[in-house]
C-alpha positions in Angstrom: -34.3 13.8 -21.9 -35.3 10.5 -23.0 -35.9 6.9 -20.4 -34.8 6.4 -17.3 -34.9 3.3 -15.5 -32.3 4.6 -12.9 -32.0 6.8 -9.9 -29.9 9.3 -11.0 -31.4 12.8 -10.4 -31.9 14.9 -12.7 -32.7 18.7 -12.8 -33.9 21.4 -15.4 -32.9 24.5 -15.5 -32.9 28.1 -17.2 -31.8 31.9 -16.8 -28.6 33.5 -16.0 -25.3 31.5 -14.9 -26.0 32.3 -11.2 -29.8 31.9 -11.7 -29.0 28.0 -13.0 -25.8 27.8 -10.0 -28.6 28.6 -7.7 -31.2 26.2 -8.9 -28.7 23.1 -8.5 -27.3 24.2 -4.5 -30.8 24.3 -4.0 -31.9 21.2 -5.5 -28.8 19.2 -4.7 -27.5 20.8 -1.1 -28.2 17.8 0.9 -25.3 15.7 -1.7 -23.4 19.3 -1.7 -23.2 19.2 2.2 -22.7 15.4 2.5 -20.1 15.3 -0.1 -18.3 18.5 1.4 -18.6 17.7 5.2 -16.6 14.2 4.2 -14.5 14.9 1.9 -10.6 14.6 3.8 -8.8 16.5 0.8 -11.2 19.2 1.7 -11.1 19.0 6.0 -7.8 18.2 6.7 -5.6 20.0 4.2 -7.1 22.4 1.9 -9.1 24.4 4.4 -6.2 24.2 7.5 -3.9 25.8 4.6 -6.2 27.9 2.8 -6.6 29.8 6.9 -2.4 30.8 6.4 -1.0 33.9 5.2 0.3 31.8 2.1 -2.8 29.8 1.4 -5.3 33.1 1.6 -2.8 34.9 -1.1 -2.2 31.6 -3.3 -6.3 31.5 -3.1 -6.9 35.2 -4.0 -4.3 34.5 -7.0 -6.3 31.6 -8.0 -9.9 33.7 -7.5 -9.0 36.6 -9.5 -7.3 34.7 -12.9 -10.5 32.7 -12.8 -12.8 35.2 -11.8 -11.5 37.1 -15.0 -10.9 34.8 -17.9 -14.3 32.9 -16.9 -16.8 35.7 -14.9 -19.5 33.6 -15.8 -18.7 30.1 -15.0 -17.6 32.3 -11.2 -21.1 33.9 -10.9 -22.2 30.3 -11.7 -20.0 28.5 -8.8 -21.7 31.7 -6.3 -24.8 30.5 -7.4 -24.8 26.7 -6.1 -22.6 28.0 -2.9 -25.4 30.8 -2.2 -28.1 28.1 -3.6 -27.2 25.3 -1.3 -25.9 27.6 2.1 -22.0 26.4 1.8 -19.1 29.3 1.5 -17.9 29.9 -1.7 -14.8 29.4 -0.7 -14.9 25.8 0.1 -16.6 25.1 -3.3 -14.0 26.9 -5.4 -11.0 24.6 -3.7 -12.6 21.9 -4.3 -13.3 22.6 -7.6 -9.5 23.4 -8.0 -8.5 20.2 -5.8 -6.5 18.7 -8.6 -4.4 21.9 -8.9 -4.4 22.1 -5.3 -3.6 18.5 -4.7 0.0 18.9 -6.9 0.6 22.2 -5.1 0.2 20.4 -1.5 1.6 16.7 -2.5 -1.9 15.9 -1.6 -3.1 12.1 -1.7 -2.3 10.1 -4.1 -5.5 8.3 -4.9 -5.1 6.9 -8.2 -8.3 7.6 -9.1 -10.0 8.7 -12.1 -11.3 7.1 -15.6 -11.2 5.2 -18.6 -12.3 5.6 -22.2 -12.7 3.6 -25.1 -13.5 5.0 -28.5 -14.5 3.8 -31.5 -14.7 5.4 -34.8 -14.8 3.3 -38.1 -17.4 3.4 -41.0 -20.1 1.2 -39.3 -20.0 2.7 -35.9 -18.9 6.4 -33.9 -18.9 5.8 -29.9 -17.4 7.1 -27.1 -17.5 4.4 -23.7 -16.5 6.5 -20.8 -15.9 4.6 -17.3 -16.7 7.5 -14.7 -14.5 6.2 -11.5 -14.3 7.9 -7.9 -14.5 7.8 -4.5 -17.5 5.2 -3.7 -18.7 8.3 -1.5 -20.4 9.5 -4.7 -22.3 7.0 -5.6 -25.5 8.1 -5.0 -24.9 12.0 -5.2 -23.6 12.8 -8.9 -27.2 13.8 -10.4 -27.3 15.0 -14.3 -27.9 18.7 -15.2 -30.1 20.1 -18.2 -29.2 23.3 -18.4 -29.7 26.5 -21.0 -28.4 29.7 -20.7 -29.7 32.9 -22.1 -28.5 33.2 -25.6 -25.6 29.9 -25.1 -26.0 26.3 -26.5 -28.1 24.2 -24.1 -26.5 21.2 -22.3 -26.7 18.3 -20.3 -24.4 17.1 -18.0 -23.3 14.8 -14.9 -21.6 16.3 -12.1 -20.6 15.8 -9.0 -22.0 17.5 -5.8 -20.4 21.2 -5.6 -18.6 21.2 -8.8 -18.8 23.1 -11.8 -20.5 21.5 -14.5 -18.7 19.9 -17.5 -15.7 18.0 -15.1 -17.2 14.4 -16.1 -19.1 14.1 -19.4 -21.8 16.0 -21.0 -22.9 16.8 -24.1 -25.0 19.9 -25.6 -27.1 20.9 -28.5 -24.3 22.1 -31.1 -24.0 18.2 -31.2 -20.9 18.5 -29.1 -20.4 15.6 -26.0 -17.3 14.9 -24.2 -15.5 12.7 -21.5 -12.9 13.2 -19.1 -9.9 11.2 -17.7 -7.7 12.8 -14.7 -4.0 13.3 -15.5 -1.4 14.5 -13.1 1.1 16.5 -14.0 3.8 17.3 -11.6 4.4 20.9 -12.2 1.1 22.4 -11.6 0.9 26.1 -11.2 -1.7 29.2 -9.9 -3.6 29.6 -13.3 -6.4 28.5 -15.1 -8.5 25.6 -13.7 -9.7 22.6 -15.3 -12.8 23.0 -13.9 -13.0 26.1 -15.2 -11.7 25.6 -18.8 -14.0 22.2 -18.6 -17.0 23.8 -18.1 -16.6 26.0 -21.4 -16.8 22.5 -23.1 -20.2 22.9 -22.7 -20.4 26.1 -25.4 -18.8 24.4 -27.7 -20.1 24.9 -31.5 -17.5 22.4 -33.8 -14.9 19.8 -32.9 -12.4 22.7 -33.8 -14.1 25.2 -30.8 -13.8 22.4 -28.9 -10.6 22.3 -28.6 -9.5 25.5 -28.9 -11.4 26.0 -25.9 -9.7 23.3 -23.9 -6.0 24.1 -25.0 -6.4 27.7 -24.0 -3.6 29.0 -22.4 -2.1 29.8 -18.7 -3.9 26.7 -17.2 -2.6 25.6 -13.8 -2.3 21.7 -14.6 -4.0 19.2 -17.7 -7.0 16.8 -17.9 -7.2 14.8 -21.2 -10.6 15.1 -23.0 -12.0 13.0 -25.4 -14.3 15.3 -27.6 -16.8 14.1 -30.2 -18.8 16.0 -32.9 -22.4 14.3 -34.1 -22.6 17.0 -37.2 -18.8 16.4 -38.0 -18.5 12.4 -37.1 -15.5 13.3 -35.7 -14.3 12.1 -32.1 -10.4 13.2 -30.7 -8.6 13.0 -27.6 -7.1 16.5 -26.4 -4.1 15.6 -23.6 -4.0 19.0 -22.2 -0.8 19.9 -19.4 0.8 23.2 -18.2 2.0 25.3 -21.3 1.8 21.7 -23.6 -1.2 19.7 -25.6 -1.7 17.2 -28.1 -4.3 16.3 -30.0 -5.3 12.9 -32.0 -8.0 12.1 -34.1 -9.2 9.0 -33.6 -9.6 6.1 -36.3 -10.1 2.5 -35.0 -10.6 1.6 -31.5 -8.6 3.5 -28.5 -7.9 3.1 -24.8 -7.1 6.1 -22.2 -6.9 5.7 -18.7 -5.0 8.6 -16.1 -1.9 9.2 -17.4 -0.3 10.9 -20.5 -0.7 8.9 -24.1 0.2 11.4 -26.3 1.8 14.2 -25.2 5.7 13.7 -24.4 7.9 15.4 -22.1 5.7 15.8 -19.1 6.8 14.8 -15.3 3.9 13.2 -14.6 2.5 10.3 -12.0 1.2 7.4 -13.6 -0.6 5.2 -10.6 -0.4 1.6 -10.8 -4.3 1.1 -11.7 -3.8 3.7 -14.8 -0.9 1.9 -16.0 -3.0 -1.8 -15.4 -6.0 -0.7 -17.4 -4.6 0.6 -20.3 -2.3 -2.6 -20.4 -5.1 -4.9 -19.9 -7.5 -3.1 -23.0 -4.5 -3.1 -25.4 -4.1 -6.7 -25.1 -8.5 -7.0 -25.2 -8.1 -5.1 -28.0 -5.5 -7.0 -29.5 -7.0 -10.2 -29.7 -10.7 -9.1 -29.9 -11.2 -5.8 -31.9 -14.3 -4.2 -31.2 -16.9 -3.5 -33.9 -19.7 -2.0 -31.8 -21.0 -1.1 -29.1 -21.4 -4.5 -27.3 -17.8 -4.6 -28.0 -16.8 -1.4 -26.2 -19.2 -2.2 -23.0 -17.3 -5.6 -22.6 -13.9 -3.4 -22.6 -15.3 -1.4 -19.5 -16.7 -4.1 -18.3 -13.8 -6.1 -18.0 -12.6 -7.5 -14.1 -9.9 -9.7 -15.1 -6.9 -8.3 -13.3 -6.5 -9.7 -9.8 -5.7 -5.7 -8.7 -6.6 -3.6 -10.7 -9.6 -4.2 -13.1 -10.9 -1.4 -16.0 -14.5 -1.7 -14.3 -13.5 -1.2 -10.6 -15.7 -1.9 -7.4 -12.9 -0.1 -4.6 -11.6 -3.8 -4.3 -8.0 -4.0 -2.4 -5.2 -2.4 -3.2 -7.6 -0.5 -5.5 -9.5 2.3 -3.6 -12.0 3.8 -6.6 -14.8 2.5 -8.0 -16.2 2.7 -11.3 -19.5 5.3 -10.7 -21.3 4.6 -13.8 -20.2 3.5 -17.2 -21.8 6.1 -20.3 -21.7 5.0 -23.9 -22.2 8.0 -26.6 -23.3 7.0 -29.8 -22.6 9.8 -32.4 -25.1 8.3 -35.1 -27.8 7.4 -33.0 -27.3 10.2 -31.6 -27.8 8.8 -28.3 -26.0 8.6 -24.5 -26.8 5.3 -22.2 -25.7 5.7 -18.9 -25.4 2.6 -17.1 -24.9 3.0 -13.0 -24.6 -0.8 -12.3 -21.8 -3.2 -14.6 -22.7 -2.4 -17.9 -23.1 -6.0 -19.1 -24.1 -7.9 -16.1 -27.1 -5.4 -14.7 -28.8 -4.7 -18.7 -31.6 -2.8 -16.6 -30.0 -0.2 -15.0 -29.4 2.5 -17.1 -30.6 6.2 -18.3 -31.0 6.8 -21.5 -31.1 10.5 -23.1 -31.6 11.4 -26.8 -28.5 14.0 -28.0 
């Protein structure tokens, strides 16, 4: 697991999918509790419509294609509802709020996360700005996880939710990020939680995506997927019936909206839209060579509203959770939880 010199919890854990889902409710119910007591989405819409005659069957709909493309990753979701004494029910809308939130023109909190990559012949990183509600702060805890006869994997999730939804990494030499999209014509189907998590059995680049562009998923998330064994890093802009992937050369920028892939109604919140402006012109004048270079990218404050590191500063309502730099060659993840330039010392460090 490598040095810590941060608080991030961390937990290790073997067996069966609901054997492991057990292990982190257990471990982790106080966040799971806290998190799900406060969380508005959650209290105010999702459960008042999830008790109508229209939310119960659009929630069976949802239960069933997901119980029975991904029975596993389900018995695993049981696991940390049974584990931690919450109903399943409440964890699997939550871990479905996205497709939920574009079903229910649910808040628009323009939140989500940035990436920069870098892939040329000196140097093969991934910098990966984890942004959310500051609520989390102190909850997300990283996950060390084997399954019986599956690739073993690290990963850092939030409290109740599947893992693989923020970045992780296992031993196929597979690690990934993710940045929240939103596509306008969500649909009952596969959810990205769901599909995410299979990120985490993941064996080549190619696996990879295939496993992330499956088809009949309810809504997108865009990945950025890297291979140690291949030295190969893409981004995968995933949206109902639609993806595109890119191979990345050079340095690259992605923030919440869609890059890539063309032709899809889409929000694109003003924060999204700032960052990704603010790093191409960074990245204009000052291309960067390593990894000092991408850390200053994330690190960087300079818009008056809406900075690429973000601190829930007004108009902006996120802040920037922790900021994680993969190194493919080193093979090596840094996870910073405080600025990544300005606190040096606060970090975790885990060998890949």
């Amino acid at each position: 697991m490598g040095a810590s010199t941060s608080a991030i919890e961390q937990l290790v854990a073997t067996g069966s999918h609901f054997q492991i889902g057990s292990k982190i409710g257990k471990r982790f119910a106080r966040q799971i509790h806290r998190s799900l007591d406060s969380y508005r989405f959650l209290q105010q819409q999702l459960l008042p419509y999830h008790r109508t005659a229209e939310g119960k069957a659009v929630y069976g709909e949802f239960l069933d294609v997901n119980r029975t493309r991904y029975p596993d990753y389900a018995a695993e979701l049981e696991g940390i509802a049974q584990g931690a004494g919450r109903p399943f029910e409440e964890l699997l809308l939550v871990n479905l709020r996205g497709e939920y939130r574009e079903l229910l023109q649910g808040p628009d909190d323009d939140g989500g996360c940035s990436d920069c990559i870098l892939v040329t012949d000196e140097a093969a990183l991934i910098g990966h700005n984890e942004d959310g509600s500051p609520a989390f702060r102190h909850d997300m805890y990283l996950v060390h996880a084997r399954v019986d006869g599956k690739p073993g994997f690290t990963a850092l999730s939030y409290p109740g939710f599947l893992c693989g939804n923020a970045l992780g990494f296992n031993n196929e030499g597979i690690c990934f990020t993710i940045d929240n999209v939103r596509p306008r014509n969500s649909r009952v189907g596969l959810g990205r939680h769901f599909v995410a998590r299979s990120l985490l059995e993941a064996r080549s680049l190619d696996d990879a995506i295939e496993r992330v562009t499956v088809s009949g998923q309810a809504g997108g998330f865009s990945y950025t997927i890297g291979s140690m064994r291949e030295r190969r890093v893409a981004t995968v802009e995933v949206a109902t019936g639609s993806h595109k992937v890119r191979e990345i050369r050079g340095c690259y920028f992605h923030a919440n909206h869609y890059h890539e892939l063309t032709g899809v109604d889409q929000i694109i919140g003003r924060s999204s839209r700032a960052r990704v402006e603010r790093a191409n012109e960074l990245m204009r004048h000052n291309h960067p060579t390593d990894a000092s270079g991408v850390l200053a990218i994330l690190g960087d404050q300079a818009h008056p509203e809406y900075p690429i590191y973000r601190e829930a500063a007004p108009p902006d309502r996120a802040t920037t959770l922790c900021t994680a730099l993969f190194d493919l060659d080193a093979r090596q993840l840094r996870i910073h939880s405080g600025h990544p330039t300005r606190s040096p010392g606060q970090f975790s460090e885990l060998a890949l």
